[in-house]
N, C-alpha and C positions, 0 to 999 in steps of 0.2 A: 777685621771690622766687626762689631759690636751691631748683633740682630735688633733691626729695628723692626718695631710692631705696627702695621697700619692700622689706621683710626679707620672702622665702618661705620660709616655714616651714609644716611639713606641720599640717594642719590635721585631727586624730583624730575629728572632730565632727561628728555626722550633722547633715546641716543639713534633711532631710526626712525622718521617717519613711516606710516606706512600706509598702504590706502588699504578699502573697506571691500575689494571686488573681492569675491573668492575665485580659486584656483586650486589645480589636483594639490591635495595636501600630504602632508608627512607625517607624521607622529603617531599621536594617541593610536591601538586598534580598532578602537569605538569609533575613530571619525573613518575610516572603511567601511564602514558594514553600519546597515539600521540598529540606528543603536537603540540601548534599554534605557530605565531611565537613570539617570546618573544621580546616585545621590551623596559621592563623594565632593560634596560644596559645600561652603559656609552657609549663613542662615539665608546670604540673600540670594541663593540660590543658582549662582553663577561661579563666582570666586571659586576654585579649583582648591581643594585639600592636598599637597603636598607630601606630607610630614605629618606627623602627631607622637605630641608630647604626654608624658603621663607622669600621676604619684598619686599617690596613696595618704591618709591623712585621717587619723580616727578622733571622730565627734565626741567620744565620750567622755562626759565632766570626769568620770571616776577614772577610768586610765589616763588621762590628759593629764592627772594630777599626780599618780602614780609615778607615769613619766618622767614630769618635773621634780620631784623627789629624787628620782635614781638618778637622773642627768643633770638636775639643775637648769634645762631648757636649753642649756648650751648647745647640745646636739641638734635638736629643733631648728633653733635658730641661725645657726650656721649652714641647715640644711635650706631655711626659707630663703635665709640672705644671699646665698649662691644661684638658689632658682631666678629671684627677681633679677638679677647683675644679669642670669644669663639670660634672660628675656629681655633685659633690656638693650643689652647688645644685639639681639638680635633683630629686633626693631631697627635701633641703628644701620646694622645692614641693609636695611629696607625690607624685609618681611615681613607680609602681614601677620596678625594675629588673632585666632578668635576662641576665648577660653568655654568651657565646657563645664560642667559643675554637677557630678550625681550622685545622690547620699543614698545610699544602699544599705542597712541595718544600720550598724556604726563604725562606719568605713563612707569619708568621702573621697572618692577619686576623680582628680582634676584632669582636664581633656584639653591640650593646647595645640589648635588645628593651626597649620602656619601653610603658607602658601610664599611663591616668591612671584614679583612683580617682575613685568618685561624686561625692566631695562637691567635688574638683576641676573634674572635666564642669561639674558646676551655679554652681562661683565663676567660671569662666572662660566660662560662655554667659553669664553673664550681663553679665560684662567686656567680652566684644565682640558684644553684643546681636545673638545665634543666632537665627532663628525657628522657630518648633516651633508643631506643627498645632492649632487649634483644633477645624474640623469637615473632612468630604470633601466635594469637589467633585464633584459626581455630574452636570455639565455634558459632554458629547461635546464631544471635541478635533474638529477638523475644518479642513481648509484650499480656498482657491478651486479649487482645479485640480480636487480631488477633487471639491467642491460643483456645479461647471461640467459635468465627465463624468458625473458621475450625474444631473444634470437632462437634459443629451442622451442618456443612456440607452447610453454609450459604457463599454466596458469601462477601466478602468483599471490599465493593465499599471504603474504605477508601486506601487500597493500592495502591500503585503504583512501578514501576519500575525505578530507581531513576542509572543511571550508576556513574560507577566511586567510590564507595561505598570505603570509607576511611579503611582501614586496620585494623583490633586492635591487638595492640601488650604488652605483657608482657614487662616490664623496670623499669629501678631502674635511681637514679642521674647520671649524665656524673661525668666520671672521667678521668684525660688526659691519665695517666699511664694503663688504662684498656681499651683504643681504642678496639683495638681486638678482644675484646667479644662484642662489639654492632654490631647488624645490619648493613649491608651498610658502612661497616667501611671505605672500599677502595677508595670511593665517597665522596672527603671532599667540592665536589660543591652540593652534593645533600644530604648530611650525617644529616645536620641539615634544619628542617622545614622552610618555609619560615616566618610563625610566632614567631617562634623560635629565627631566625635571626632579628624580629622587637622588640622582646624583649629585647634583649641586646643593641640594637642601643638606644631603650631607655632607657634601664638601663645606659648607655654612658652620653647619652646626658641630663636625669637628675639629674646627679650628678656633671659635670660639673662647675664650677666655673667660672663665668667672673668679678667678681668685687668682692666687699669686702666679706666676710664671717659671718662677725659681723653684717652686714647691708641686709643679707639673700641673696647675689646677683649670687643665683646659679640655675642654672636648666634652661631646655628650656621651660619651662610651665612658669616662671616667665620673661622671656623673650621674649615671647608671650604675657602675660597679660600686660609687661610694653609697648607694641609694637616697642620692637625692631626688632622682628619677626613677621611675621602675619598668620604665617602659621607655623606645622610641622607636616608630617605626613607622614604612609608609604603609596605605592602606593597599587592600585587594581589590581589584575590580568587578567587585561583587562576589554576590554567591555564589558556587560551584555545583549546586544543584537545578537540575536542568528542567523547566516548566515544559510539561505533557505537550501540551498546543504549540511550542514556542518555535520558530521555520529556524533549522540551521543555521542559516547566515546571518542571523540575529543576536546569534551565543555571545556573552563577551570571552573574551579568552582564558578566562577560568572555566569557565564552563565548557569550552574546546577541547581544555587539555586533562581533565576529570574524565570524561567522556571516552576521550579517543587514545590515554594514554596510560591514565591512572586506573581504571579496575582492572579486576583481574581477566577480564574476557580478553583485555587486549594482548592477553601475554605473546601473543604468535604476528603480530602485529608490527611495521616498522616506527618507532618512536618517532614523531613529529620536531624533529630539532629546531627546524626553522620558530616554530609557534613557542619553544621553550626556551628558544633566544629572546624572541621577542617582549616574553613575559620575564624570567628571570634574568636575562643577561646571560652574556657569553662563556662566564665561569664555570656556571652550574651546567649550562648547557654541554661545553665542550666535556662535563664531567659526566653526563649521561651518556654521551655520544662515543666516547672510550668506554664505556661500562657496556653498551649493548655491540659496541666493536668485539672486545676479548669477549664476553659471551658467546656471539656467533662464531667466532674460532676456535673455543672449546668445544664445538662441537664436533668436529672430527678427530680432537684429541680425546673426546670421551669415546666415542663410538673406536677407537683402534686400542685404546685401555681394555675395554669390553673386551676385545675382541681376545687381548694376551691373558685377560683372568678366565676366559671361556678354556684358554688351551694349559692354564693352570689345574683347569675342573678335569682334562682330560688327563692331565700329568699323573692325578692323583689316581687315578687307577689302572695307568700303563707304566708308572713308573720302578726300573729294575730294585733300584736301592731299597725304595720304601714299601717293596714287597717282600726283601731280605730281610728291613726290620721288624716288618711286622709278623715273621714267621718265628724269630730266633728265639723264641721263650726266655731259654736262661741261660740262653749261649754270650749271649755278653751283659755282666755283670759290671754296673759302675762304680763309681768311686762316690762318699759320699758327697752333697754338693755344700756342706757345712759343716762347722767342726764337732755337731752332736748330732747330725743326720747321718741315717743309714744307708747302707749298701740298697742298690735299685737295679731292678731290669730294665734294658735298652727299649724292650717290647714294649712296655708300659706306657712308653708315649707315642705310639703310632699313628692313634690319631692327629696329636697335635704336628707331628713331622708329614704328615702328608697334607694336614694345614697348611703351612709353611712352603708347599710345593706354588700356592696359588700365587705367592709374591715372588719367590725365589726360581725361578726358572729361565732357560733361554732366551725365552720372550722381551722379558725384560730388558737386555744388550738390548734388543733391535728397539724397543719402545723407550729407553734415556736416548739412545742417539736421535730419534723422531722426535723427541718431546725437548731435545736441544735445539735443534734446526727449527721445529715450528716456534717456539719465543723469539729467534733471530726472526724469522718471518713475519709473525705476528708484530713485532715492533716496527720491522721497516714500513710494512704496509699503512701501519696506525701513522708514521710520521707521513705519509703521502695524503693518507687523509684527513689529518692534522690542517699539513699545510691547505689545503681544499676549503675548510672547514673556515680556517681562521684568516683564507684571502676572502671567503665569499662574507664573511662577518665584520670584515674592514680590522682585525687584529693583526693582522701579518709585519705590521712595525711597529707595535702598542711596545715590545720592552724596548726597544732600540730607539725608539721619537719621541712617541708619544706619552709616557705614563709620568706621571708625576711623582714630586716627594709624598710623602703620607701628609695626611693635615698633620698626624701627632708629630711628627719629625717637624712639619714644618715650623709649629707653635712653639718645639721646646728646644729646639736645634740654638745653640749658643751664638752662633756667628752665621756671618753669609757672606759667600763669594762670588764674582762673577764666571760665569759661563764661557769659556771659550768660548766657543761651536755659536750659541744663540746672544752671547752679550749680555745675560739678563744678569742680577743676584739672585741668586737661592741660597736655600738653605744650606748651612754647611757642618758637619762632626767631627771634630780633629780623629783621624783614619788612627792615632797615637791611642789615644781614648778606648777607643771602640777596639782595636787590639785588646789592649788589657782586661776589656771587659769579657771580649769573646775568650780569650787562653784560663780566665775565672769560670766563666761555662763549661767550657772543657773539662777543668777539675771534678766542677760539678757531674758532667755525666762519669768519668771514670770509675767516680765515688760509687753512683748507683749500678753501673755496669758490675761492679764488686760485688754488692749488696747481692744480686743477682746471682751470682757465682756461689757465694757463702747459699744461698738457698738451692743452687741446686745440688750443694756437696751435702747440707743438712737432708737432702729429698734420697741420696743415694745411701747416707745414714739408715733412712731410715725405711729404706725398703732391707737392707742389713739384720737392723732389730727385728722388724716387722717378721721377718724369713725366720728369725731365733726363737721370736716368741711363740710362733706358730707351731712349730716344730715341739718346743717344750710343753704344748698344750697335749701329747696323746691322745689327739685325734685325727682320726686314722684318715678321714674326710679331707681335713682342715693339710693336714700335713702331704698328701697326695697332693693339691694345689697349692703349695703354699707359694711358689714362684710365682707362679700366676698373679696369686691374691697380691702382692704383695708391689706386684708389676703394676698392675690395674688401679689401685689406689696410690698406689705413689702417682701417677699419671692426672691421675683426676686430681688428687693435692697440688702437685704441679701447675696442673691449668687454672686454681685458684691463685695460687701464688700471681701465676704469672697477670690474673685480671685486677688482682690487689693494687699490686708496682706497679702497670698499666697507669693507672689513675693519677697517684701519690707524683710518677714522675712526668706524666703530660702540664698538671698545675707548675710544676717546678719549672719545665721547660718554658712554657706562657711567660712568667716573670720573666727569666734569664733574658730570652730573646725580647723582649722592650724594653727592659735595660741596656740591651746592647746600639738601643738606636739605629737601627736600619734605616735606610734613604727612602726604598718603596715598598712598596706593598710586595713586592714579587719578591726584594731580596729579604724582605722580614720573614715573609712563609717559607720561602726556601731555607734558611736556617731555624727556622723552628720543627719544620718538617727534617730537616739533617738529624737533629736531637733528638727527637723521637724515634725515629728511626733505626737509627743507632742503637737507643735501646730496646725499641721494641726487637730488635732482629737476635741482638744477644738474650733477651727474655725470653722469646718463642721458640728460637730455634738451640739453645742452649743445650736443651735434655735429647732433642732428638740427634745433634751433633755427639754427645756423648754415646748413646748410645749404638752409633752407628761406626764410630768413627774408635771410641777407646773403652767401652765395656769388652769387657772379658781379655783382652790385650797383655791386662799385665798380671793376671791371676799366675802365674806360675806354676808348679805341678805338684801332684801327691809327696807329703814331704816337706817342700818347699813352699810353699804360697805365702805370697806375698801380703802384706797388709797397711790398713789406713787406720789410722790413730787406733790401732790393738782391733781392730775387728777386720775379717779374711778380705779382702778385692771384691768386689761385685764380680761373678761370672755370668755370662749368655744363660738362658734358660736352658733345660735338657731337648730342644726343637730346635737352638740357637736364636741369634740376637733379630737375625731380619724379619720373623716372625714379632717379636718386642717392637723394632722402631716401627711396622706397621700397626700394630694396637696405639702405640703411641700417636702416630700422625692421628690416625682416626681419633681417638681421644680428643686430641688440642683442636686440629682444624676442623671434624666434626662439629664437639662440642662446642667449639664456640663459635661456630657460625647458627647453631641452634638455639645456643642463647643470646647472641647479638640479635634473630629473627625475634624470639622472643619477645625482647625488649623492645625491639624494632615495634611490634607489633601490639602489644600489652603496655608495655610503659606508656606511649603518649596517650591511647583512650584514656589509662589511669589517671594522669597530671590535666587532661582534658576536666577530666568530669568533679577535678579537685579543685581546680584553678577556677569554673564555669558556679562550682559548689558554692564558693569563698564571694565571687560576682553576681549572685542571686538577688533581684531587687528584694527586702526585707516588703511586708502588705504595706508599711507606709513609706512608700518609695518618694523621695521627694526631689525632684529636677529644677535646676534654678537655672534661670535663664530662659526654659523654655515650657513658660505655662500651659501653651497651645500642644506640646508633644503627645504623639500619638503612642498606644503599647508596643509600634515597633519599635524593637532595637535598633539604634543606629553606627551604622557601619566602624565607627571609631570604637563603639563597649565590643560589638561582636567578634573587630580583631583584634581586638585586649585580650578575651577569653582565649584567644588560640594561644600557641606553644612558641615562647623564643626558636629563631634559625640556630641552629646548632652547628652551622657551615659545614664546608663539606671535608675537611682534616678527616676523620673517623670512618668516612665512607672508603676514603681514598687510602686509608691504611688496613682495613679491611682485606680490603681486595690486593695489593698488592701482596700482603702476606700469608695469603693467600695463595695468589701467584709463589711465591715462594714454596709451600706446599711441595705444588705440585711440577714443581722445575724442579729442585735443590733435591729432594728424594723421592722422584718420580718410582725409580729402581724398585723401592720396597712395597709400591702401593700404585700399581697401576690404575685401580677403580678411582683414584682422588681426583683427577680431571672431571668426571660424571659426579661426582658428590659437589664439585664447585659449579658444573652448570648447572643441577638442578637447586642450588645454591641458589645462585646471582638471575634464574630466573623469574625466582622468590623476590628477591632483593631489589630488583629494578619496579617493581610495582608496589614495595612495599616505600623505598626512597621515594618514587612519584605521588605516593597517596600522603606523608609526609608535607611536600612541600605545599600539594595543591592542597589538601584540607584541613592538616593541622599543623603549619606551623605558620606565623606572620609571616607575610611579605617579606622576605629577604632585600638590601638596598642594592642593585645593580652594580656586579662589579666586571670590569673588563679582564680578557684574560689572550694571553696568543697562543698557548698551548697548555697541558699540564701538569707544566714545570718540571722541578727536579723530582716526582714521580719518574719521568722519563729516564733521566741519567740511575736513578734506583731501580728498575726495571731493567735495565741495560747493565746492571752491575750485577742483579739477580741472575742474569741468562748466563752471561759469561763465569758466574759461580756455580751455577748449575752442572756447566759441561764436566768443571771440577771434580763436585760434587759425587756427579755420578759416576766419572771415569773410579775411584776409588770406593765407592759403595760398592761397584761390582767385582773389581778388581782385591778388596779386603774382607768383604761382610759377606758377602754371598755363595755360594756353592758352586757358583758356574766356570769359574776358572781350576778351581780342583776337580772338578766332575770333567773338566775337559783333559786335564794332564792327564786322569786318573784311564779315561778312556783312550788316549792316544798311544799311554806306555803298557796298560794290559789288553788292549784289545777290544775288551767288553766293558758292561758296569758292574757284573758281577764281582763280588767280593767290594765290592767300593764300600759301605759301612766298616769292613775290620780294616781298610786300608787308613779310613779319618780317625780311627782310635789307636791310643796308646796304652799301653801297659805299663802299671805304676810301678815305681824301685819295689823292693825285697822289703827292705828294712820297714817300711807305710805299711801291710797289710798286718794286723796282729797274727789271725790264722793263716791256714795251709791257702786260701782261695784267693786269688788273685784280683784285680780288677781292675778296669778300664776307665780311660779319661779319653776327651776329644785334644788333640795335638798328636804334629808327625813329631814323636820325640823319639827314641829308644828306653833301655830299661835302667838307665842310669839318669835320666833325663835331659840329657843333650839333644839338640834338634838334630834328625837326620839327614840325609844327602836329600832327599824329595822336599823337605822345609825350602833347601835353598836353590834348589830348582825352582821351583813355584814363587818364592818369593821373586827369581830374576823376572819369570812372565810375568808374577802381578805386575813389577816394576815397566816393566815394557809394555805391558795393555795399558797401565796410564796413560805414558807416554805419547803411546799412536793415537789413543781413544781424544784424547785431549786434540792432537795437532789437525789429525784429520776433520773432527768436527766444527772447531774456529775457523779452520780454512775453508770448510762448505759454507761456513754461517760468514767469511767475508767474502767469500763471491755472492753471495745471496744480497747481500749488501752492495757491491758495487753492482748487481744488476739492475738493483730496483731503486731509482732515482728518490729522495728524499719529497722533490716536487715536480710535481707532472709538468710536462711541455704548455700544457695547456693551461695552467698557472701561472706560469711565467710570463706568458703572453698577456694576459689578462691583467696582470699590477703592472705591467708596461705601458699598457692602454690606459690605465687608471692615474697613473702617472704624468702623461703625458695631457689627457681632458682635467689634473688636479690644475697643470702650470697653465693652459689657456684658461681654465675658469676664472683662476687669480690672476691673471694679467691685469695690467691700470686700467686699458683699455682697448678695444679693440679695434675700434678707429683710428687710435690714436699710435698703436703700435705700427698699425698697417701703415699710415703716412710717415710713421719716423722710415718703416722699412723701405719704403718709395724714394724715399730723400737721400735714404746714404747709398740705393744702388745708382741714383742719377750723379750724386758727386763724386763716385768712385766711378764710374763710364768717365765723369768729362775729366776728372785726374788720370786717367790712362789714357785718353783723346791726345792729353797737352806731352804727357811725357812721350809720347809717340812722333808729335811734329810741335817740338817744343816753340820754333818760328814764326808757326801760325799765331799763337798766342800775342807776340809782338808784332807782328806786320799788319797788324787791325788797330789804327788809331782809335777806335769806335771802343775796342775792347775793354771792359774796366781793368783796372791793376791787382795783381793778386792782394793785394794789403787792401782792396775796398770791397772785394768777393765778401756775400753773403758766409757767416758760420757757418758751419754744421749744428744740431740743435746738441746741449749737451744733452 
């Protein structure tokens, strides 16, 4: 069947009476609390602002003309003829309109405040099944931390007193015929939330049509991106700076959540979720509330990091080996580590080898198995409080009932089919289609996954040259570090690369996946978020895999060495490699959480004061429409001047790669847990100061959890346990320092036990020299090479089985959703189906009716005779029905 398009057309027709008494209301946080004054209204001072449209449009005869020359007006005019089509549709729909007009140098930018009328709210909540309150929940909020310190009787400096505290109410879907049972019914200015109303405005406005259908020309997001718009967005509820005099409870909730959320004083503070649901939606919300979750639990993984780099500091000056090499002058003589570098003493890097003690040591085994099992924990707990999170917010069925197609699916979707399950038509995308487009995605990422690859073989190149050229320099300086140098700046070139690609392939992925037509919102981000991810994890995690996993691996020995396109194998440094993939982590996840802070932090004042620059009334500022206008600004320029939502994608890859860090090579880098909490302590007030003060109002999006983050985080941990069973069991020292001590005794002599002595034929003179492998003098591995290889083999093995098996009993302990949840969507459940009933008078006498006719039908089947021996009795064939 062949997608038909409805005609919107305004619809004059009350679709509820309603009367004028007021009653406890719903919605807005303004109708709570004594409110300020609102100046989010049309001119006549009532009419509620919604929505707001923008563009841009410059006055000047001389570039007007310029214009017309290079375009031929074409471009113009295509752009005006789309705005008006789409204004007048949207009229149609029945939204008011009220335009705005202010010439600012030469630059006019148009203001189109759009609001939606009653009986719109009520056809369009009921279009994308809104929920709206039944009864209140007079249940106390309360969390562990808090619950734990007041049973020890310990003060709790994380609290605070937060006014205006959002309400929680039981509720089911709007329905128009059931007004009367919700909350606040009588109030149809205050009946539906303020977010609730920006929801529908954009459900409005992105499904809208202004040009072809065929040619995809719908929506105000693509009308935006093609810049016929430059703006749409709903407004803020006011200023976020808080007036001296002004009593608490009078704050609007911008000013609430500035206050008690977004400076930095609040950093020790528990985040206000309720008050950041109610302002931003559940999305954003549920994205802070996992953000200050893993925060708080990095805390004990940082403080037991700490605690195995403090027993690293004490390694370094109790340790047997690295006072054997730091004594041996020029008792062990190397091999050179290139093919025109020279012979070196073992002694010579003592320091950096008892560097190398602070990552590589015992500690570490005990802190990847710890740092395995808490990610298992960490995730269970989070889904418990997920689910908490997303029954008290009414999401707990939003993907499974409630969520809808997308407008743009709905607008460009070719055909529609009926609904088993509800009967309706929707939209529909031959699943034929949408294969083939997804397996062309596919390609696409494989491609750049490559791209990826070639850059880090060119980065291993050219830490290669880089080592040659240093060396050919005869500098005695330069050449003593050249590993180093050479380590260090590949790393840093590295993490450029890796922010280059970053970019190039998130734009790529954006297209692919809207091409591919997804149904919702959930399953579009979820495969957008798959792609990225995909490569972000081969992009980031690429160099440290390498070097962990296959540097120095295939170097082969004095003689023989191995080669990549005619230059020798990368080998480990002279301190070895675990020392490198620690510089490395620090590099990458360091550096660029310092420079995402940065930007975080620098970029938007920047675009702030550039964007605010460009919007400067010119001294003859000239406002049409509104002669009487005072020099304040009004609320529509002032949230012009702020920053596009950026959503939260970037935040949420962030962190979870993050998470990666410090799961996947915890082993090399114990402090990285403490560099990510004092990270994300940074980060969570830098995201708060963001939303609340420089970026537009975000439009309200529902959410029940957050998403396949979850199933990636879960693919993290259990790669993790991997991970590290083989960085210790390959990279590190601690399995040969334990063979070494178990078959001599001691660790004395352990330095000449990990060196080899190279063939005869390799040295030109009489003196010999050493290389790191259990080889002999012919270069075959020895009887101890396959010793050790069988234990590394076998500490995988156990390392791997034992720790999945604590991390699923961890899991089947800790129930997904409390007892206490459970009960509560059953309660919720059961007051949804009495509130919707037809009626409740009318239910109750049907029920009175069928248990009296079912007594006198077991009356008669009991003494079926009495029935007949009463002439008086009517005949079963003139007995009243039952009702149907």
């Amino acid at each position: 069947m062949m997608k038909r398009k409805k005609n919107l057309v305004e619809d004059s027709a009350t679709l509820i009476t309603l009367s004028d008494q007021p009653e406890q209301t719903y919605g807005s946080v303004e109708t709570c609390v004594t409110p300020q004054e609102n100046k989010n209204v049309f001119s006549d001072g009532v009419t509620r602002i919604d929505f707001v449209l923008v563009w841009e449009e410059s006055v000047n005869p001389l570039k007007l003309a310029e214009l017309d020359e290079l375009s031929s007006g074409s471009s113009r005019d295509t752009h005006r003829k789309w705005r008006t089509e789409f204004l007048s549709r949207l009229r149609a729909a029945g939204l008011h309109q009220e335009m705005k007009e202010v010439v600012q140098g030469k630059t006019k930018t148009t203001y189109v405040l759009l609001s939606a009328p009653w009986n719109v709210l009520c056809y369009y909540a009921e279009e994308i099944s809104l929920r709206v309150p039944l009864q209140v929940v007079t249940i106390p909020i309360s969390n562990w931390s808090e619950n734990i310190l007041e049973k020890l009787h310990i003060p709790n400096m994380m609290a605070q007193d937060v006014p205006n505290l959002p309400p929680d109410y039981y509720t089911c879907q709007f329905r128009s015929n059931k007004l009367e049972r919700f909350l606040g019914h009588e109030n149809k200015d205050t009946f539906f939330k303020t977010t609730q109303r920006h929801q529908i405005l954009y459900e409005i406005l992105a499904r809208t049509p202004y040009g072809s259908l065929k040619r995809g020309e719908v929506g105000v997001a693509r009308l935006v991106s093609e810049k016929v718009l430059t703006a749409a967005f709903p407004l803020h509820e006011g200023p976020f700076e808080i007036p001296k005099t002004l009593d608490p409870q009078s704050l609007n909730m911008r000013q609430i959540l500035h206050h008690y959320w977004a400076r930095w004083a609040c950093w020790r503070k528990y985040q206000p979720l309720d008050h950041i649901r109610e302002y931003f939606g559940e999305k954003i919300a549920l994205y802070f509330a996992w953000l200050g979750f893993y925060t708080g639990w990095l805390l004990p993984a940082a403080v037991v990091g700490f605690i195995i780099f403090l027993f690293g500091i004490w390694l370094m000056v109790t340790d047997v080996p690295a006072e054997e090499l730091c004594s041996s002058r020029d008792a062990f003589v190397m091999c050179p580590l290139c093919n025109i570098c020279s012979y070196w003493n073992l002694s010579s890097i003592c320091y950096t080898y008892k560097a190398g003690l602070l990552f590589d040591n015992g500690g570490t085994v005990f802190f990847s198995i710890f740092m395995s099992l808490w990610a298992v924990t960490f995730l269970e707990y989070w889904k418990r409080t997920s689910s908490i999170l997303s029954h008290r917010w009414d999401c707990s069925e939003f993907e499974d009932v409630e969520e809808r197609p997308r407008p743009e699916f709905t607008a460009l979707a070719p055909m529609t089919v009926r609904n088993p399950v509800t009967g309706t038509e929707e939209p529909y995308f031959p699943e034929t289609q949408r294969l083939s487009r997804t397996l062309t995605g596919n390609m696409v990422v494989i491609l750049m996954i490559s791209m990826v690859l070639i850059f880090l073989i060119g980065i291993i190149l050219y830490r290669s040259i880089l080592s040659i050229i240093i060396y050919r320099s005869h500098n005695s300086f330069f050449i003593f570090s050249a590993g180093r140098i050479a380590s260090l700046t590949g790393s840093m070139l590295n993490l450029l690369v890796i922010l280059l690609l970053s970019r190039l392939y998130t734009y790529l992925a954006q297209i692919l996946t809207r091409w591919e037509m997804h149904r919702t919102q959930t399953k579009y981000e979820d495969a957008f978020i798959l792609k990225v991810f995909i490569f972000q994890f081969v992009n980031f995690y690429s160099s440290p895999v390498y070097i962990a996993f296959f540097k120095g691996r295939f170097v082969g020995y004095p003689g023989n060495y191995d080669t990549l396109l005619g230059i020798r194998n990368e080998d480990c440094g002279s301190s070895g490699c675990l020392i490198e993939l620690a510089q490395e982590l620090l590099v990458i996840m360091v550096g660029k959480q310092v420079i995402s802070n940065i930007q975080e932090f620098v970029l938007p004042k920047l675009k702030t004061w550039w964007h605010r620059r460009k919007l400067k009334p010119a001294p003859s500022q000239e406002v049409i429409d509104e002669p009487d206008t005072s020099p304040e600004i009004s609320p529509w320029e002032s949230n012009y001047q702020l920053l596009v939502c950026e959503g939260l994608f970037d935040e949420y890859l962030e962190m979870v790669l993050q998470f990666g860090f410090i799961t996947i090579f915890v082993a090399a880098c114990p402090l990285a847990p403490l560099f990510a909490l004092i990270n994300n302590w940074v980060e969570v007030r830098l995201d708060a100061q963001k939303f609340v003060c420089v970026y537009r109002r975000p439009v309200v999006e529902r959410a029940q959890d957050i998403g396949i983050w979850l199933t990636i985080l879960q693919f993290i941990s259990y790669l993790a346990v991997i991970s590290n069973a083989f960085l210790i069991a390959f990279t590190s020292d601690f399995l040969p320092r334990l063979f070494y001590r178990y078959t001599a005794g001691s660790m004395s002599g352990y330095i000449n036990f990990t060196l080899a002595v190279a063939p005869a034929d390799f040295t030109q003179s009489q003196t010999s020299c050493r290389y790191r492998g259990l080889r002999d003098e012919k270069g075959q591995h020895t009887q101890d090479y396959f010793h050790l290889l069988a234990i590394r083999l076998s500490f995988v093995i156990i390392f791997e089985h034992v720790v999945l098996m604590i991390g699923r009993i961890i899991d089947w302990m800790v129930p997904d959703i409390p007892e206490e949840v459970e009960i509560k969507i059953k309660r919720e459940h059961y007051m949804a189906k009495e509130a919707l009933a037809e009626n409740q008078s009318l239910s109750k006498t049907v029920l009175e009716e069928v248990e009296k006719q079912t007594f006198e039908l077991r009356r008669r089947m009991q003494s079926p005779t009495n029935s007949i021996s009463s002439s008086s009795s009517p005949s079963p064939e003139h007995e009243d029905k039952p009702p149907p």
